[in-house]
Every structure is written in C-alpha cells, then in structure tokens.
C-alpha positions as CSV (number, residue, x, y, z in Angstrom):
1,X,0.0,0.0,0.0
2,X,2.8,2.3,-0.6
3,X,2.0,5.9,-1.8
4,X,-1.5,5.4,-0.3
5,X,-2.7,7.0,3.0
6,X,-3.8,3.7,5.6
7,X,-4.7,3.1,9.3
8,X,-4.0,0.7,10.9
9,X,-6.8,-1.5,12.7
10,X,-6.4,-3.8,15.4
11,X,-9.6,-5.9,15.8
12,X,-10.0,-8.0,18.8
13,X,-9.9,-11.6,18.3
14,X,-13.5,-11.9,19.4
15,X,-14.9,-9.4,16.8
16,X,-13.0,-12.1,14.2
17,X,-16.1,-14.0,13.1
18,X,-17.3,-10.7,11.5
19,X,-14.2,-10.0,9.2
20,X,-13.1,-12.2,6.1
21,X,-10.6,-14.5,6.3
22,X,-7.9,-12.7,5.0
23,X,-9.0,-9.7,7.8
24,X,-8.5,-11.9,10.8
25,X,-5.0,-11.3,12.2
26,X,-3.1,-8.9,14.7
27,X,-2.9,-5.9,12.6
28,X,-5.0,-5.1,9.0
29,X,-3.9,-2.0,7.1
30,X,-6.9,0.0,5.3
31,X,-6.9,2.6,2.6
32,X,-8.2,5.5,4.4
33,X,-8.9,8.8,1.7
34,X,-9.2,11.1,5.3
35,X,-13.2,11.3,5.2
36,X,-14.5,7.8,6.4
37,X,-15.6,8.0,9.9
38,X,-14.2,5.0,12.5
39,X,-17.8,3.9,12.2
40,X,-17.8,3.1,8.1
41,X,-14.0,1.9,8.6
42,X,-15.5,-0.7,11.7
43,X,-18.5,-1.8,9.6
44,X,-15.9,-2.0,5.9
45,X,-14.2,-4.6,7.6
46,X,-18.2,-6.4,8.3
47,X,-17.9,-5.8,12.2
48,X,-22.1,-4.5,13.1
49,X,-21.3,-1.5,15.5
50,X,-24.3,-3.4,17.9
51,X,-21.3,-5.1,18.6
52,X,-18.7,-2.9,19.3
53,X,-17.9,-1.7,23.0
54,X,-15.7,0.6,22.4
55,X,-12.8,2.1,20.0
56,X,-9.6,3.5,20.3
57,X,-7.1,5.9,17.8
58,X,-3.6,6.0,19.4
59,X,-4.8,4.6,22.3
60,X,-7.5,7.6,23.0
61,X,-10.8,6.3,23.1
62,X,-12.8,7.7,20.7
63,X,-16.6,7.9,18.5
64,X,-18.1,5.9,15.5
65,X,-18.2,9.5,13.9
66,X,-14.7,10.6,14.3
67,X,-12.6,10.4,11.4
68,X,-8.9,8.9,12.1
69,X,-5.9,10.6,10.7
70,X,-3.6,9.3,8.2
71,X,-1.3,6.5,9.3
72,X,-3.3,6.4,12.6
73,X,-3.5,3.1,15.0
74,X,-7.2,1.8,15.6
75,X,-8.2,-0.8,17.9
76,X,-12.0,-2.3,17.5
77,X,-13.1,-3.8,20.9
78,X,-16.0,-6.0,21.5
79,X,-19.4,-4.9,24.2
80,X,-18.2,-5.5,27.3
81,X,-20.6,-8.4,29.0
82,X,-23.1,-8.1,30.9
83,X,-24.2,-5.6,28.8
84,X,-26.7,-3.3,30.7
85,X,-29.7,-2.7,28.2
86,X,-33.6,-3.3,29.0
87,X,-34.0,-7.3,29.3
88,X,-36.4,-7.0,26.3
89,X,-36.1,-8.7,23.4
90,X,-37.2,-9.4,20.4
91,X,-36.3,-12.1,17.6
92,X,-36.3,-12.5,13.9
93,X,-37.8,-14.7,12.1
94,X,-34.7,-17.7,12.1
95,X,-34.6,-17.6,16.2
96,X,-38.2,-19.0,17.1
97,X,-36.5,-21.9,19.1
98,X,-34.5,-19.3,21.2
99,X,-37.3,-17.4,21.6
100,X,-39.4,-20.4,23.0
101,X,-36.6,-21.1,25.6
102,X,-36.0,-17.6,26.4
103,X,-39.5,-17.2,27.4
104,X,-39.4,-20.8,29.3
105,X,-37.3,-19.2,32.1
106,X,-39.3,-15.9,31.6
107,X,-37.3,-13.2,29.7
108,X,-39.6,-11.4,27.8
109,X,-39.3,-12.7,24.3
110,X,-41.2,-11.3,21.6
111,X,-41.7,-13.2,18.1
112,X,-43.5,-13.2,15.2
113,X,-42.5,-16.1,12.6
114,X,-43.9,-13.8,9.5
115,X,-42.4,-10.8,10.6
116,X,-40.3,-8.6,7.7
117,X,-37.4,-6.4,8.5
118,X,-39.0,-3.1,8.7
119,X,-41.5,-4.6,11.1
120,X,-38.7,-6.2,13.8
121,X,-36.9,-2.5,13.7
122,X,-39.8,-0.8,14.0
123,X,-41.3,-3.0,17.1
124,X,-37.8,-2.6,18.7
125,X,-37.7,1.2,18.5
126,X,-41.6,1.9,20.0
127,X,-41.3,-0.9,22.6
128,X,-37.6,-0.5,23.6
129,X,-36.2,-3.9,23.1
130,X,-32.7,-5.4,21.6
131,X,-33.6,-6.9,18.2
132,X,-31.8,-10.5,18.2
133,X,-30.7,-11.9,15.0
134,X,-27.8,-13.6,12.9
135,X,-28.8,-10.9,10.0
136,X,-25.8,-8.6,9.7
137,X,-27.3,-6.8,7.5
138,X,-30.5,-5.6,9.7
139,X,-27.5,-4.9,12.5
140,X,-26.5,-2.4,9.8
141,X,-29.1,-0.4,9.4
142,X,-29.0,3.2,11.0
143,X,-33.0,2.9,11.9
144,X,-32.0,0.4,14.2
145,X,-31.8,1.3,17.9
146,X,-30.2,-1.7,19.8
147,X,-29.5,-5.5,18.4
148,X,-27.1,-8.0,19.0
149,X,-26.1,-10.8,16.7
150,X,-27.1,-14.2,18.4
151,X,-23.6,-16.8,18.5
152,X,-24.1,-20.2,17.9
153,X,-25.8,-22.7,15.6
154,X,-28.5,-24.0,17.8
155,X,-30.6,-22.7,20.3
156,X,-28.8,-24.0,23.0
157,X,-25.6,-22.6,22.2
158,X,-27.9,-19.2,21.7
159,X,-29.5,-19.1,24.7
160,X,-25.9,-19.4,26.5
161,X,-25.0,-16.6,24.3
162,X,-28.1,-14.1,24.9
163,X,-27.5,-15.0,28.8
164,X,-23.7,-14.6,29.1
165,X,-24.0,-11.4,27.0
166,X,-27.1,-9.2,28.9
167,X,-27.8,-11.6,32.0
168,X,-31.5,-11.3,32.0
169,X,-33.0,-11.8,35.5
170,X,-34.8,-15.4,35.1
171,X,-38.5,-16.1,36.8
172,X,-39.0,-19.6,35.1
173,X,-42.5,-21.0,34.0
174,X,-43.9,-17.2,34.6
175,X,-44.5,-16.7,30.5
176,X,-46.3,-18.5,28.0
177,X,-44.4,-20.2,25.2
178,X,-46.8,-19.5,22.5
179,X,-47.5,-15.9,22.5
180,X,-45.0,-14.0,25.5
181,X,-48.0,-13.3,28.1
182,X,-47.6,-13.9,31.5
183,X,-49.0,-16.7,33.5
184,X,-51.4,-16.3,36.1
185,X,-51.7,-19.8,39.1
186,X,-55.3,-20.9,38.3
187,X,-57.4,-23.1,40.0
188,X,-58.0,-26.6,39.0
189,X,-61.8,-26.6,38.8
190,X,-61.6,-23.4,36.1
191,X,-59.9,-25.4,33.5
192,X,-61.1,-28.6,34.1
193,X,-63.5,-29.0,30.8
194,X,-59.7,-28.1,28.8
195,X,-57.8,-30.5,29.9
196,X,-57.3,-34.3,29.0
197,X,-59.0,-36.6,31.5
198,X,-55.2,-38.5,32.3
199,X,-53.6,-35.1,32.9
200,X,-56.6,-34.2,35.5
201,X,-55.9,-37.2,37.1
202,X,-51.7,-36.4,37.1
203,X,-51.9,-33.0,37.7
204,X,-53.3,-30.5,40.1
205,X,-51.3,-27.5,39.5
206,X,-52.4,-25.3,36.6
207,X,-51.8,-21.7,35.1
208,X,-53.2,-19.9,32.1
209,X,-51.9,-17.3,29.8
210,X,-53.4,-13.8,30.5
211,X,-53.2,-12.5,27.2
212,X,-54.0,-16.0,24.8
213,X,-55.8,-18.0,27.3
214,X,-53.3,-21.4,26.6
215,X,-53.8,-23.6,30.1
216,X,-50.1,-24.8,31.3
217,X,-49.3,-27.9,33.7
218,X,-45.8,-29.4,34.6
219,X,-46.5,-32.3,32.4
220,X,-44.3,-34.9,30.6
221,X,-42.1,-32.4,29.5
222,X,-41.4,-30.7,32.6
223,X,-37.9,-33.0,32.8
224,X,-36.7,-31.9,29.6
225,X,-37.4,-28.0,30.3
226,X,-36.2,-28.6,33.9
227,X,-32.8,-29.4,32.4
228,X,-32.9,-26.3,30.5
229,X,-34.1,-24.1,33.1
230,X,-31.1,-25.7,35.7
231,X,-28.7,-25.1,32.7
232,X,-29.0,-21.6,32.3
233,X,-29.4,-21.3,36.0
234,X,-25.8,-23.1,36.2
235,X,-27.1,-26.2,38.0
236,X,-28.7,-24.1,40.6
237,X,-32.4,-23.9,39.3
C-alpha cells in the first residue's frame, strides 16, 4: 500500500467472526482517503457497531463518527458483558426456538414467525427492546436502535450466548411459550372441561396465559425444560 494514506486496525480476536478470512490477524492495514468515519472503517471490515464496545485511535478512546488521521492506529473492541440494556427482546424470524426457551425461564421474548425487516426495527424502537438476530445486514441499518447478533448454531448454544451477554433476570415457567403473556396460578376446577381426562388425574397444578388464554401444567415435558431451566441457572435452578 505504498503511496496510499492507511490506518491501521487492530480488531479484537472476538470481533473475528465478522471480518473475512484474510481480515483476521493482529494488525490489518486500510486505505483510508481522510473522510471515512471510524464507524464506516469498523462496519468496511463487516464488524455491526451493535457489537462494538468501544474504539480506540492511538490509544485515545474515541466515537463511530470521528474520522482517524492518516497512518493512525485503531483498535476495534468487543461490548463489554453483561451488557446493561432493557431485558427486552425481540427475535427475527430464524430464532423462534430461542425465543421459545427464552421465554421458558421468563425473559420477555417477543416473536412473530412472519415478521419482515421493517417490522422487527420498527417494534424494537416503539417498545424499547434489543432486536436479536444472525442478519448482519438488519445490525446495519441506521434505523435500528439496539440489536445484537445471536452466537451459535442452535438454540442451546444461543441461549448461552443471549444469557452470558445481557444476563437477564430469570422467573422460570412465569410466561407463556406461545404468545410471550404472563401466566397467572389458576385453579384446577376453572380449566377442568380443557384439559385431558389422564392429565386431570396427574396433575393439580395449573396456570393460564393472560393474554392468549393457553392452560399450562408441569406435564411430561417438565424434565426436559427442567434441564434447561437448571442449565442456564448453572445447575442451581
């Protein structure tokens, strides 16, 4: 890159998964024509800025909209986790089996499986949630608010990700799996005519969903989603 103006940019190994293969080492050297902003440089190199913490030039910290000098040092650093945001979410269309388990152990989860673009951006600005995806491309778009791209290739690996990352208290069995309301305890006698005649005689505990009306019961499943719920707990639910 001789005879060209360049910065240098030092992007930390766990921001790696973002860049091209031929992006991840040490130290990457960028054409820089003096009017790209640290943000444009950050994103050029396919790092979302939902994911970076913070950045440095010449070891000053400094903003996305701050323009770096010729021949200057940058260093790209990851959010710092737990990151402290609203423990509201919601999901695209690809994470409804992390949005079923995040709403297991009662982090408010919203999810639509027909929702478009436009429509998960626009729900996250007017009801103050983090917009969850593995679409790069939606991180990128300035109407967005807060998101976070969602590691791992299955929802258990997800969920440890969305947990490690913003720590959302857990109130397990408190939401419904089907629609995000909340369950409310209620008595056996109320949903008696819903329910299977074996699982009345199993089963005497019962809630129902306040906003879709689904009736819930610790039934066969309740060993599998125990495991989950102690998992994310760490072995202490």
């Amino acid at each position: 890159m001789r005879g060209r103006a360049v910065v240098h940019v030092r992007l930390d190994r766990r921001l790696w998964l973002f860049a091209a293969p031929r992006n991840r080492v040490e130290r990457i050297e960028v054409s820089h024509d003096g009017t790209g902003t640290l943000g444009h440089l950050t994103e050029s190199l396919g790092v979302p800025l939902t994911e970076v913490g913070s950045l440095r030039v010449d070891g000053q910290p400094a903003r996305p909209g701050e323009q770096p000098g010729p021949g200057a040092t940058v260093e790209v650093r990851p959010v710092d986790r737990p990151q402290r945001v609203p423990p509201r979410f919601v999901l695209d269309v690809h994470l409804g089996k992390l949005a079923r388990r995040l709403r297991l152990l009662g982090v408010d989860a919203a999810y639509r499986n027909d929702a478009a673009d436009d429509e998960l951006i626009e729900q996250a600005a007017r009801e103050d949630r983090v917009l969850l995806t593995q679409d790069r491309g939606i991180l990128r778009r300035r109407a967005l608010r807060c998101g976070a791209y969602v590691r791992g290739s299955g929802p258990a690996e997800q969920l440890d990700d969305v947990l490690d990352r913003f720590a959302p208290p857990l109130a397990p069995w408190t939401r419904c799996t089907l629609c995000n309301g909340a369950l409310e305890p209620v008595p056996k006698h109320e949903v008696v005519d819903e329910i299977e005649p074996g699982t009345r005689r199993c089963f005497d505990d019962y809630a129902r969903c306040a906003a879709c009306g689904q009736v819930y019961w610790r039934g066969a499943h309740a060993r599998r989603i125990n495991a989950i719920i102690r998992s994310a707990s760490g072995g202490t639910g």
